[in-house]
N, C-alpha and C positions, 0 to 999 in steps of 0.2 A: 558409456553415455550415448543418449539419442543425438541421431542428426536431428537437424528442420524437417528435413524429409520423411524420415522415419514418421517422426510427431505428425507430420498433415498427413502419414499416411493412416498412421492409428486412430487419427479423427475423425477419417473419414469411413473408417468401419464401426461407430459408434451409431448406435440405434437411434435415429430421430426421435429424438423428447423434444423441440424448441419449438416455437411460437414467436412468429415474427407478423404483426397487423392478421393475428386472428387466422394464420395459415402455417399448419404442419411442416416444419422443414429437417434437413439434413444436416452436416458439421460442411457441406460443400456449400452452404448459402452465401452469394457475393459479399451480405451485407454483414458478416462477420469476419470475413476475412481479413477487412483492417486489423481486428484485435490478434488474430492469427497469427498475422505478421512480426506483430511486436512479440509473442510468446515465442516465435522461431527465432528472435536474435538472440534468446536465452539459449539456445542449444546449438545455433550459428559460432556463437561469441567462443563456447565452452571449446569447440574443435581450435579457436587459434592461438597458438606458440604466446602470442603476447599477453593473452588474457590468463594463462597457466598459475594458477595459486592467487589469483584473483576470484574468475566465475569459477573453481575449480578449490575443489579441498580434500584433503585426506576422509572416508568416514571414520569414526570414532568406534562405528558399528561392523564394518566389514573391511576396513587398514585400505580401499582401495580408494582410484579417485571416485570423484562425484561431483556434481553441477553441486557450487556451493549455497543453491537457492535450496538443497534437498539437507543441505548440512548441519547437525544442531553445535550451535557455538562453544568450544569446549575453554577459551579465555579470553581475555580485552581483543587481542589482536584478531581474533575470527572476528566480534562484531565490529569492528574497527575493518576489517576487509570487506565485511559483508555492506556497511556502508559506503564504501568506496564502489564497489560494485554496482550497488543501485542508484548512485549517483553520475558513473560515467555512461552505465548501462541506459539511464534516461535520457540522456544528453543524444547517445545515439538515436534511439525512437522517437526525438522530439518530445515525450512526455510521458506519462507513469507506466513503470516496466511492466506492472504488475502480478507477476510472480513471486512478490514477496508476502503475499496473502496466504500464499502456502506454507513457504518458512517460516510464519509469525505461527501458525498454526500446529505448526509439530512442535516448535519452539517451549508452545502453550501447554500439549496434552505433556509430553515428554515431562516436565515436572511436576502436574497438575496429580497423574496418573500414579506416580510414584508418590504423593503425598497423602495419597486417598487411602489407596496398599495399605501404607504405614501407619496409617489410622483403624482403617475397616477390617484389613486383613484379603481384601481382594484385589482383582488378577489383572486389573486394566491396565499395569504396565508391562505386564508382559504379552497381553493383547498388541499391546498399540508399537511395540520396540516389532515384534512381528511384523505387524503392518508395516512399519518405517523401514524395514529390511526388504522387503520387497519395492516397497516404494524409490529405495534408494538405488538398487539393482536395476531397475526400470526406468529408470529416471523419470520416475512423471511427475506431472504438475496438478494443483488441486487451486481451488475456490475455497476458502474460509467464511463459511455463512454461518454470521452472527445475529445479523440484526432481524428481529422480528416486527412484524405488522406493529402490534403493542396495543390496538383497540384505542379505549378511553384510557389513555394517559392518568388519567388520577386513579385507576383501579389496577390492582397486583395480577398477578397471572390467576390467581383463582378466582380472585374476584369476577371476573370479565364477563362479563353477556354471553358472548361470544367465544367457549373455552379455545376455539381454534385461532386466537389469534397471536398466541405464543404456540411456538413448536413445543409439543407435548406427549407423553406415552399415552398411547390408548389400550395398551394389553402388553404383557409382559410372559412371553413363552418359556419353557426351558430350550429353545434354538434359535432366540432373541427377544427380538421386543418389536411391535409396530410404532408406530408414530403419524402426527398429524398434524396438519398447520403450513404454514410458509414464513418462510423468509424473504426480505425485500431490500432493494440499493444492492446486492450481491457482485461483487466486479468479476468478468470471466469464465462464470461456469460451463459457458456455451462452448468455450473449447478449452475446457482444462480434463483433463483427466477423471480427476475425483472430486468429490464435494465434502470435507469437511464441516460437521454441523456442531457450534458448541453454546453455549449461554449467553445470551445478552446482559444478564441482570444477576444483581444479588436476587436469594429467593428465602423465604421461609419455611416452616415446617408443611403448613399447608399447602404450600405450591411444588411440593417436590415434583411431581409429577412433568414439570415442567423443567426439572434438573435434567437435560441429555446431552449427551456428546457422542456422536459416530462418525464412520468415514463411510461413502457409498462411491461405484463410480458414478459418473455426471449422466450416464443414460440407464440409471437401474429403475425397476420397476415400479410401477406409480409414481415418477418422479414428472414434473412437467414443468419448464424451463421458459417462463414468458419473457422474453428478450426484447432491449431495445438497444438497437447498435446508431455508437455515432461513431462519423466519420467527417472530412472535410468534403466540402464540394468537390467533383470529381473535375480532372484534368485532361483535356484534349491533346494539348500539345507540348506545354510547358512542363512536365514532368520533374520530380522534386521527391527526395525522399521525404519529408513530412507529409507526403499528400498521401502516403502508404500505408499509417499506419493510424490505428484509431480503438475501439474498447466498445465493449458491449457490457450490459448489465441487465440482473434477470431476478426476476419474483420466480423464487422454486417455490413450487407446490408440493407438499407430502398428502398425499392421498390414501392413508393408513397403508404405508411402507412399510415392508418388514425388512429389519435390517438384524442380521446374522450376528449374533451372539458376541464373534470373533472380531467384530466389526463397531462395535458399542465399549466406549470407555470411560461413562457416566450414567450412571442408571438410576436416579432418584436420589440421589447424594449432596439434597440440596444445599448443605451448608459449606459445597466447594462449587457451587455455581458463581458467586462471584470471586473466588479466586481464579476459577478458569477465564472466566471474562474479561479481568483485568491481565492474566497474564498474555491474553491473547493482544487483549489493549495496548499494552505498556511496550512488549516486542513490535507492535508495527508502528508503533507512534518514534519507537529509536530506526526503523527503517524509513520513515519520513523524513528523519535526518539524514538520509542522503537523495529523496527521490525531489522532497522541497526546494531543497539550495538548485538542484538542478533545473526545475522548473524557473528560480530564478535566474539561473544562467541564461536560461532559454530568451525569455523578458528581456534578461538585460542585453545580451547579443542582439535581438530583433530590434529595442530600444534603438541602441547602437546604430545599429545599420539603416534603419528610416532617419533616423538625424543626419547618417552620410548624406542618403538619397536627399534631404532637404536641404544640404548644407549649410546646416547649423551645428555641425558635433562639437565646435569650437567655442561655442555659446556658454558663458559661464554658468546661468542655468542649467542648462543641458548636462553640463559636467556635474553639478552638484545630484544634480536628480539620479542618474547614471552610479553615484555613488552609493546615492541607499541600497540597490542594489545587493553593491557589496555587506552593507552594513547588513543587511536580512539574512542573506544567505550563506555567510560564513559565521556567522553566528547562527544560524541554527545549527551550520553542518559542527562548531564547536562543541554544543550542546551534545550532538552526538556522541561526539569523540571523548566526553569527558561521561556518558553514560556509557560508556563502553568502560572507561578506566575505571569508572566508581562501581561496577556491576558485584554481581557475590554468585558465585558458583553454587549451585542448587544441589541438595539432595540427589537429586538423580544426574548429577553430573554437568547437567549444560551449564552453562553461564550466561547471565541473564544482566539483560541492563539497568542500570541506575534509574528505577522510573522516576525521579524527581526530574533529572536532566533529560529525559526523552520529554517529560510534558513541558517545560518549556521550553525546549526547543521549537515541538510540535505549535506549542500555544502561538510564537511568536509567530512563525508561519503564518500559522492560519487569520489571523491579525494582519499581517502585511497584504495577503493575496491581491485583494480589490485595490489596493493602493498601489502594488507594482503593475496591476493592467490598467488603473489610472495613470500611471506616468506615461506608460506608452503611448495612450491615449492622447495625454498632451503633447506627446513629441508626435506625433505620428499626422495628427490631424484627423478632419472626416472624413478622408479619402477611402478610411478600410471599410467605412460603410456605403460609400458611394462609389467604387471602383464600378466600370463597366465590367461586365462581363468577358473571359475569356475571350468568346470568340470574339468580341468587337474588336480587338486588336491584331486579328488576322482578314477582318470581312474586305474585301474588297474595295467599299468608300470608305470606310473608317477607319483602316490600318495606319496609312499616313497619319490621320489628322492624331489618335494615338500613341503614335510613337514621338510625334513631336511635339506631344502638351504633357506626355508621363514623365519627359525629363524635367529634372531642378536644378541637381547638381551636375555642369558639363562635364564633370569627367568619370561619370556615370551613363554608361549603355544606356538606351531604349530596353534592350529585352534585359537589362539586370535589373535599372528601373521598374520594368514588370514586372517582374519577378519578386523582388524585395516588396511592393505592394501587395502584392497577391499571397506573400508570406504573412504580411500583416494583416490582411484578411480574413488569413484564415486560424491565424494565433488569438485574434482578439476578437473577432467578428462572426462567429461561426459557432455548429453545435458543439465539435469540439470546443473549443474555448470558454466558452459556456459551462463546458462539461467542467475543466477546470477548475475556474469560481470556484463552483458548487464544492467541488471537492477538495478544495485549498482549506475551506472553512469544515467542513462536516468528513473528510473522508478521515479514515481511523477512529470516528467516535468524533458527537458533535460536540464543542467546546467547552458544555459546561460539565464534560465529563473530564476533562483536564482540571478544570476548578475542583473536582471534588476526590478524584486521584492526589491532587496536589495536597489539597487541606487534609488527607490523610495521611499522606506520608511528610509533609513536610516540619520539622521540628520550632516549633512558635515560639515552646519555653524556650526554649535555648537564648533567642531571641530576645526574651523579659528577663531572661538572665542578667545580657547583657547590658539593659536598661536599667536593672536593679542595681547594678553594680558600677554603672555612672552615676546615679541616683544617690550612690551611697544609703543604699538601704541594706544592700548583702557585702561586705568586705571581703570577698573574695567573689573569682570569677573562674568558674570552671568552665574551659576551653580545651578539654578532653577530645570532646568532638570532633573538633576541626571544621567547623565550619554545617554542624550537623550532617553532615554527609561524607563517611569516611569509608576509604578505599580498603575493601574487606578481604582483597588479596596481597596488601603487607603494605600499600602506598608507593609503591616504585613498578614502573613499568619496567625496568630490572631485572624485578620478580615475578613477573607474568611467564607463562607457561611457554609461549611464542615470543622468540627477542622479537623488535617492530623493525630492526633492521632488514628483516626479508619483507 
């Protein structure tokens, strides 16, 4: 497995493709390096004794270890780890790991790849188990770019003005294929490795052309990477690890790219472009259940600790508010844990999550966000919008008067005081926090794509079954089910492949 080190050093031998305000840069640009940062706790974490068979897993593919973000899930207990992972993994970087865009992503082809085989009679899983073999040797990290431009939302990809506004084949070699178009909202690519490209959408017969999925690295040819990095307000004095760490996001450009044969594992196969989509969907929306509750953690800690600094934690409000909290975030992380139990082991071996219980989990999240940065909001006060400035609290006339109007609570410091502010600042006040929102609600796919995941898979007769049969319309009541959603590896964790006792 890579060090940190290793990683900033392979990125920084990567060919400038990024675009930062319209100016050429490198993988050494300052204003990515917050995202950097959080990428190196993934291969920081993986070197220590405590994190071992946590950020760490056996491969399935080569019996050795592996950074468990590169791992495909082989029973409940892997996504069950792999959740725990990116929920304490958050907690450390103050907010989304991001390297889980990757593993939602081999997660995706690894079955996708093997279903298409089994129908068409072609090679794109042994394409892509190739690629994952190296990937996994390497330890590298990738971008998952799903989402396209989309043009005029009421027309399909073929329909469009515009044919470039879904990533698309434009010619088809026998030494691959070119492509063209962009993808947008992309988390990462500025410093990951690779770029994963796969479907946004269900497609038809006449939009095959718009069916693709490949792997490139992040600096291949024609590829051009317009980035916009957030970060918090930088730090003079008061130094914090949450001030370190932050995320970049990039409109890739395909510029009729040619990607290598060996390299493409979807070639006009439209009628698994939305099963790739959603499998890609469905795996990051149960990785959400662990990086959400964590982001609640974060709120509610911060919550927490501005109520100190006010002295009001004792406030029976306060306590109550403090509680939803809990009620969000351990329910979604439940949600998780019960899409890991109820998951079904795929054809091609991985094991995949319950997407009924990843979407709501997901759902609820992204439903609470604004309301858990409204609580802080109320506990906190104006202050995270009107704080002085840094330096005011070191200038010469204004230090004093600073240090002695920031306290509330006497048995709370002047500099914790500042500090605990300046945390709320920059949690709720700032581009990062911002960034959040946005992505509490939309990241993984925007919400009505949970409503229509959901209304597919979820079982409604069953339901009027049981309506029917209070009704007394049907005398009998078939509860076969269980509850329509029944655990397809025997219903005993037991019987899972991994006791949960390790």
């Amino acid at each position: 497995m890579r060090t940190s080190a290793e990683y900033r050093a392979d990125m920084k031998k990567m060919k400038p493709n990024l675009y930062i305000g319209g100016e050429k840069v490198g993988r050494d640009d300052p204003r990515i390096q917050p995202g950097v940062n959080v990428m190196s706790v993934t291969f920081d974490l993986a070197q220590e004794p405590d994190w071992e068979g946590l950020i760490t897993a056996t491969s399935s593919l080569t019996h050795k270890e592996i950074n468990r973000f590169n791992h495909l899930p082989q029973n409940p207990y892997d996504l069950m780890q792999k959740q725990k992972m990116i929920r304490l993994a958050t907690q450390r970087v103050g907010g989304c790991i991001q390297r889980c865009m990757g593993h939602d992503a081999i997660n995706a082809l690894s079955i996708c790849t093997k279903e298409t085989d089994d129908k068409y009679g072609t090679e794109y899983h042994r394409r892509f188990m190739d690629f994952l073999r190296n990937y996994q040797e390497k330890d590298l990290t990738s971008a998952c770019a799903q989402t396209d431009m989309k043009g005029d939302r009421t027309k399909r990809p073929s329909e469009q003005p515009d044919p470039d506004a879904y990533v698309h084949i434009v010619d088809v070699r026998d030494d691959g294929i070119v492509v063209r178009g962009a993808k947008i909202s992309i988390t990462i690519p500025a410093y990951a490795d690779e770029i994963i490209v796969v479907p946004t959408r269900a497609l038809k017969e006449e939009d095959k052309d718009y069916a693709v999925a490949f792997a490139i690295p992040a600096d291949w040819d024609r590829v051009r990477l317009i980035t916009r990095p957030v970060w918090v307000r930088d730090r003079e004095v008061i130094k914090a690890p949450f001030t370190e760490y932050g995320v970049s996001d990039s409109v890739i450009v395909f510029d009729d790219t040619f990607i290598p044969k060996e390299r493409v594992f979807m070639c006009k196969e439209w009628d698994f472009a939305r099963r790739l989509a959603l499998l890609f969907a469905d795996s990051h929306r149960h990785s959400y259940s662990g990086c959400k509750p964590a982001i609640s953690d974060i709120l509610c800690g911060v919550t927490a600790l501005v109520a100190d600094a006010n002295n009001i934690s004792r406030v029976d409000h306060v306590r109550q508010k403090l509680s939803e909290f809990a009620g969000g975030g351990e329910l979604a992380y439940a949600a998780g844990v019960a899409s890991a139990i109820y998951g079904e082991k795929t054809s091609s071996g991985t094991f995949f999550p319950n997407a009924i219980y990843a979407n709501v989990g997901r759902r609820l999240m992204g439903e609470n966000i604004y309301h858990e940065f409204n609580i802080l909001t109320e506990i906190a006060g104006g202050l995270s919008v009107t704080l002085p400035f840094e330096g005011d609290f070191y200038g010469e006339e204004t230090k004093k008067d600073l240090e002695k109007y920031i306290v509330r609570n006497p048995k709370i410091s002047p500099e914790d005081s500042h500090r605990i502010w300046r945390l709320v600042e920059n949690v709720g006040a700032s581009p990062m926090g911002d960034w959040y929102k946005i992505a509490g609600v939309h990241g993984g796919g925007s919400p009505i794509m949970e409503t229509i995941t959901l209304n597919i898979e979820y079982d409604y007769e069953s339901k009027k079954n049981i309506a029917k049969y209070l009704a007394g319309i049907d005398k009998e009541l078939d509860q076969s089910k269980d509850l329509g959603i029944k655990p397809t590896f025997g219903g005993s964790l037991l019987e899972a492949d991994t006791p949960l006792e390790k």
